[in-house]
C-alpha positions in Angstrom: -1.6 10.4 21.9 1.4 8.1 21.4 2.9 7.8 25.6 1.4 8.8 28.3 3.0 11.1 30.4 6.1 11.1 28.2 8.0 13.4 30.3 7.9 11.5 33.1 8.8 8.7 31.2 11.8 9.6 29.1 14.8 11.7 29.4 16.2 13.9 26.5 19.4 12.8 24.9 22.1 15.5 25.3 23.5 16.9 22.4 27.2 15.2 23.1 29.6 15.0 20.3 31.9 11.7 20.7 34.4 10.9 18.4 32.9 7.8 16.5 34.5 7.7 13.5 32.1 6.7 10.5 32.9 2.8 9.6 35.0 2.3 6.6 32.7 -0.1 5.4 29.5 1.8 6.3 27.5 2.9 3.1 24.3 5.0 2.1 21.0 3.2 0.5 19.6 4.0 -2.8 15.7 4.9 -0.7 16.9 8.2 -0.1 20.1 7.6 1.3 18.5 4.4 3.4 19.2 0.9 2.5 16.2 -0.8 0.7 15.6 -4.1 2.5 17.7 -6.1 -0.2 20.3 -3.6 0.5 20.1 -4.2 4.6 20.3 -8.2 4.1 23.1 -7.7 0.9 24.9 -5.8 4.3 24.5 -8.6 6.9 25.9 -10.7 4.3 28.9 -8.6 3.8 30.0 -8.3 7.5 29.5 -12.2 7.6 31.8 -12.1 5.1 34.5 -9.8 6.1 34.2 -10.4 9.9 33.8 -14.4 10.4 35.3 -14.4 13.8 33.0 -11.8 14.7 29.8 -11.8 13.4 27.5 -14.8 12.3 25.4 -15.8 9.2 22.2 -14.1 8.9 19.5 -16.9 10.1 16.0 -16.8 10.8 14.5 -15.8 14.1 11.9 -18.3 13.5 11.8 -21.2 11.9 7.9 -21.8 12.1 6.6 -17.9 11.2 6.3 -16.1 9.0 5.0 -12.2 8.8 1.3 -11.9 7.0 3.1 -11.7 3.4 5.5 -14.9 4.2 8.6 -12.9 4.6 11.3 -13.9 7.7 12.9 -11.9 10.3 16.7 -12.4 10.1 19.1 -11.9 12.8 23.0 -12.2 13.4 25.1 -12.4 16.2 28.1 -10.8 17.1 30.7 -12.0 19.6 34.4 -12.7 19.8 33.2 -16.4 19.5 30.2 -16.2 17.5 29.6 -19.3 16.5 29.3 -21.0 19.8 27.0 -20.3 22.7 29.1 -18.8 26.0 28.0 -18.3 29.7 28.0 -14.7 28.5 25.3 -12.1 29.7 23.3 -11.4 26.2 21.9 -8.3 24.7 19.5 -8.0 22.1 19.0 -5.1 19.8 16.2 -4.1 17.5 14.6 -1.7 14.7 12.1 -1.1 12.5 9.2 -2.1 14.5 7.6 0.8 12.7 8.5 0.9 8.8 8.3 4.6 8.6 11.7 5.1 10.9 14.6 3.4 8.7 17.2 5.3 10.6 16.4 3.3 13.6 18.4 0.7 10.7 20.9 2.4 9.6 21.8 3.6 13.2 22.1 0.0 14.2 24.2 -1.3 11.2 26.9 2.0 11.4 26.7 0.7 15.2 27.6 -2.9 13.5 30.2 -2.0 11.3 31.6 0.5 14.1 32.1 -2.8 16.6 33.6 -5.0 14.3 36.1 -3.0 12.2 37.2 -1.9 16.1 37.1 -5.2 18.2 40.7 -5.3 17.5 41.9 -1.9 18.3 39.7 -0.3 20.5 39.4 -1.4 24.6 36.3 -0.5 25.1 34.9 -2.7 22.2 36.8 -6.0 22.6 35.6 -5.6 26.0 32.3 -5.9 25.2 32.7 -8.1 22.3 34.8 -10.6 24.7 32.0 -10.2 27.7 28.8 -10.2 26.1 26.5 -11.9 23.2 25.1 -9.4 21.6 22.1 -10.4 18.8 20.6 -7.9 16.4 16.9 -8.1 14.7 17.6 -5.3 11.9 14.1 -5.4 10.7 11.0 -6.2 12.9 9.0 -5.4 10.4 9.6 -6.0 6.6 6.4 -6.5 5.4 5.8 -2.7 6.5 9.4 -1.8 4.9 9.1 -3.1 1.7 5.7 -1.8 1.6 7.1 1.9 1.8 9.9 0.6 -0.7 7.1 0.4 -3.1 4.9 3.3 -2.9 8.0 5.4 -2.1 11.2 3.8 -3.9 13.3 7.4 -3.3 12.3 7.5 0.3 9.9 9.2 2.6 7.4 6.4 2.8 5.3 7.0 5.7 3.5 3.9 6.3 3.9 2.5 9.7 2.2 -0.3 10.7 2.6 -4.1 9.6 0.5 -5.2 6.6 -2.1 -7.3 7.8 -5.7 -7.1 6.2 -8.1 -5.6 8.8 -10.7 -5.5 6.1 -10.8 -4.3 2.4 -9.5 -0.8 3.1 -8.2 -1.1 6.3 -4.5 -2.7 7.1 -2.0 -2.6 9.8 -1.1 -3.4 13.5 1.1 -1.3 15.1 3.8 -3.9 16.5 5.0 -1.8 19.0 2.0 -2.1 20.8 0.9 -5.6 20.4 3.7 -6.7 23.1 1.4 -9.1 25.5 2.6 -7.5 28.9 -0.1 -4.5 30.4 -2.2 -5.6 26.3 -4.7 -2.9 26.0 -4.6 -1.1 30.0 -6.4 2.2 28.4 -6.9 3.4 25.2 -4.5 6.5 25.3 -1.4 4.8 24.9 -2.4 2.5 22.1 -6.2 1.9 20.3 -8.7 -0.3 19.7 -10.0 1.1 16.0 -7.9 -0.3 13.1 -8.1 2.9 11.0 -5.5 4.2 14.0 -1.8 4.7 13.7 -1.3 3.2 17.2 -3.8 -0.2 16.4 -2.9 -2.5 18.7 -4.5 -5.8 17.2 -7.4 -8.0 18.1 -5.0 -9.5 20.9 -2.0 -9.7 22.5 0.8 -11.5 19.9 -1.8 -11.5 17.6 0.6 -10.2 14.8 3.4 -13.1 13.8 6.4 -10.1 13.8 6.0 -10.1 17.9 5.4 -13.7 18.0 8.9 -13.9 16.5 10.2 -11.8 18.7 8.4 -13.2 22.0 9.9 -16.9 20.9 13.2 -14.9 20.1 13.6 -14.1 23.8 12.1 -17.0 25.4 14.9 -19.4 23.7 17.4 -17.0 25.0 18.4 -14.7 28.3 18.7 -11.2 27.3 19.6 -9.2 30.1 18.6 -6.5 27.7 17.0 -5.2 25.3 17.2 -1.8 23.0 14.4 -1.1 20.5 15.8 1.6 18.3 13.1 4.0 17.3 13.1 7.7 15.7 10.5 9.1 17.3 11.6 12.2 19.5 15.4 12.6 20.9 14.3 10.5 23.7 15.3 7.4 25.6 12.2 6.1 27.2 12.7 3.4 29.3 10.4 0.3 31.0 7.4 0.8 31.6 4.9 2.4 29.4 1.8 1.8 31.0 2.3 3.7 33.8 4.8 6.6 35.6 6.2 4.8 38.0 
């Protein structure tokens, strides 16, 4: 059972219509219409390179770790002055904490595109762009991404966790659940036997993908964060451990 008392929890997202034009630059992957992870990094490198005002290089979130199969995360930042830090409230954004959901990806880089290819004509988002730091993890997880890449290279991979080696047949911690804060309260929203889906790992931070993460935030001062997901039309907010 993946969240406890989900309805009480979450809210479903009404079926609105807006008028958010598809990014010029926004393309389709060759996984099944999803961008491989080359393709997602080949992307950040594009918008780096199109938008320099705008967005930053890709750089590592950590310069220290590494995820079990010595891959980086990468992150960028977009802002109307990228490049230096500003007494700006910042917002961080993530996906793929689960490899299985790589629209929780390519949501976040039409969501990219759409920002910078509009900064200079639309209000709303120069606004933002000229108020706010905003920081973006694409992948949480690449180890589990690439890993579906593999053993599905046209897409529909369903692996989800990370890829650490439990034991000889066994693999994978389920990141979203290896977060330190309420670790391991009951065994309904996450689980202590490795063979599960929801595996939450020997401890918490155990897994070097939330490690990143944690050090991510404690170097900056997000007011905010999203973690994109695809599981359900729902928005489910802070906190998980309980109702309240």
């Amino acid at each position: 059972k993946e969240h406890q008392n989900v309805a009480l929890r979450s809210k479903p997202c009404p079926g609105v219509n807006p008028a958010y034009t598809t990014p010029s630059n926004y393309t389709y992957g060759s996984m099944g219409g999803y961008h491989t992870y080359a393709e997602m990094l080949a992307v950040l490198d594009d918008m780096a390179a199109k938008f320099p005002t705008l967005i930053t290089q890709r750089a590592v979130v950590s310069d220290t770790i590494l995820t079990h199969e010595g891959r980086p995360q990468w992150y960028v930042k977009i802002s109307d002055n990228p490049q230096i830090g500003e007494a700006e409230p910042q917002v961080l954004f993530t996906a793929l904490h689960h490899a299985r959901e790589p629209n929780s990806m390519s949501q976040m880089l039409f969501f990219m595109w759409y920002l910078l290819e509009h900064y200079a004509t639309d209000a709303e988002v120069r606004y933002l762009l000229d108020n706010e730091e905003l920081y973006f993890i694409p992948c949480v997880n690449p180890d589990g991404y690439i890993y579906n890449e593999t053993t599905n290279p046209g897409g529909g991979g369903l692996w989800r966790k990370n890829r650490l080696m439990v034991n000889d047949s066994t693999y994978g911690v389920d990141l979203n659940r290896n977060y330190g804060f309420q670790w391991g309260i009951d065994d309904q929203g996450s689980s202590p036997e490795p063979t599960y889906e929801t595996y939450r790992g020997l401890a918490p931070f155990s897994e070097p993908e939330t490690r990143m993460v944690r050090d991510f935030c404690e170097a900056h001062d997000f007011v905010f964060t999203q973690n994109y997901h695809t599981k359900g039309n729902l928005l489910i907010y802070p906190w998980a451990y309980n109702a309240t």
